[in-house]
C-alpha positions as CSV (number, residue, x, y, z in Angstrom):
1,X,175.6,-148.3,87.2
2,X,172.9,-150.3,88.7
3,X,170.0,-151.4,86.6
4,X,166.4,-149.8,87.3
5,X,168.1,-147.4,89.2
6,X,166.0,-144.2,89.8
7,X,169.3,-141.6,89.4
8,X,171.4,-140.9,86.3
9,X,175.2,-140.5,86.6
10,X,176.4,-137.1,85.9
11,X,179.2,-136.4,84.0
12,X,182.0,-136.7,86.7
13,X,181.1,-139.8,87.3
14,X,181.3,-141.1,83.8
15,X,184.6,-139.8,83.7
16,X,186.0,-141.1,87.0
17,X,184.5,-144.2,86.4
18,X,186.2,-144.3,82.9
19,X,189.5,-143.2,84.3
20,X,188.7,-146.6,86.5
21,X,188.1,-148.2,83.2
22,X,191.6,-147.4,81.8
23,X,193.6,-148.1,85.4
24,X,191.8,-151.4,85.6
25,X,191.7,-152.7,81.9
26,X,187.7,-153.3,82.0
27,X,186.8,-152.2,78.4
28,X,183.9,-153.7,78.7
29,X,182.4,-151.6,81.4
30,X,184.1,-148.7,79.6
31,X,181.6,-149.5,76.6
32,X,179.0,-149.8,78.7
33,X,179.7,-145.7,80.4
34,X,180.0,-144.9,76.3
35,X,176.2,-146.6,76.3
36,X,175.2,-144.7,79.0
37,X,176.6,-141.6,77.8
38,X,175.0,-141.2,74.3
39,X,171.5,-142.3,75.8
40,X,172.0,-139.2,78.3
41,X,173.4,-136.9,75.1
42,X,177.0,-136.4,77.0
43,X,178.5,-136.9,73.9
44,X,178.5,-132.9,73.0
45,X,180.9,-130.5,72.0
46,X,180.7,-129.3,75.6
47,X,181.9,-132.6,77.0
48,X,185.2,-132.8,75.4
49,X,186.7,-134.3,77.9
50,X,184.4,-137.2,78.1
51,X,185.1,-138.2,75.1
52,X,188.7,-137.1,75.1
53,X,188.2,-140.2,78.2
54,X,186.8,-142.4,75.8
55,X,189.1,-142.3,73.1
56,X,192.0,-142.7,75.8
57,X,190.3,-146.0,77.3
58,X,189.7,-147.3,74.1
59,X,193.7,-146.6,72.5
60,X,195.0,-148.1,75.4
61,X,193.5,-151.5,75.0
62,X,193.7,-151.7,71.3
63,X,190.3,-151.0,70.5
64,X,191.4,-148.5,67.8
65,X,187.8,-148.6,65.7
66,X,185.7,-147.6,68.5
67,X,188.4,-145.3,69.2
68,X,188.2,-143.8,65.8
69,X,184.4,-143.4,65.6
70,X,184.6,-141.8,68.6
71,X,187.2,-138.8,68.0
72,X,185.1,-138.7,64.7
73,X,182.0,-137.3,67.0
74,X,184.4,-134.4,67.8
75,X,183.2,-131.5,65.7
76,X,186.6,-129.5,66.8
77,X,189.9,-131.8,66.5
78,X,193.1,-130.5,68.6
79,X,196.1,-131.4,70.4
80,X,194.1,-132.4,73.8
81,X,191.7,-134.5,71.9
């Protein structure tokens, strides 16, 4: 995610580069993908598993508040989220 970069990522690549995120243990960049992500309006109903990503990167390295405000976004709560 380069600064002043023409392009936007689409949603795969948020998620791939989240699923980086988690392998690697850089939360910080993984905050950075949410940033992107809500200024782009991925964080929908529709991308579930976006933020079904996010929650995951954000458990794993005991960031549980972001976490939680994140599955809170989720209008529809199940066993995959």
């Amino acid at each position: 995610m380069i600064s002043g970069y023409a392009q936007h990522p689409d949603l795969v690549t948020l998620i791939y580069i989240l699923k980086a995120c988690g392998i690697t243990g850089h939360l910080h960049i993984g905050d950075k993908v949410h940033a992107k992500a809500e200024t782009l309006g991925l964080l929908v109903i529709k991308e579930i598993i976006l933020v079904t990503a996010l929650v995951y990167i954000y458990v794993n390295y005991g960031a549980l508040e972001n976490a939680q405000k994140v599955f809170n976004k989720l209008p529809t709560r199940n066993v995959a989220s």
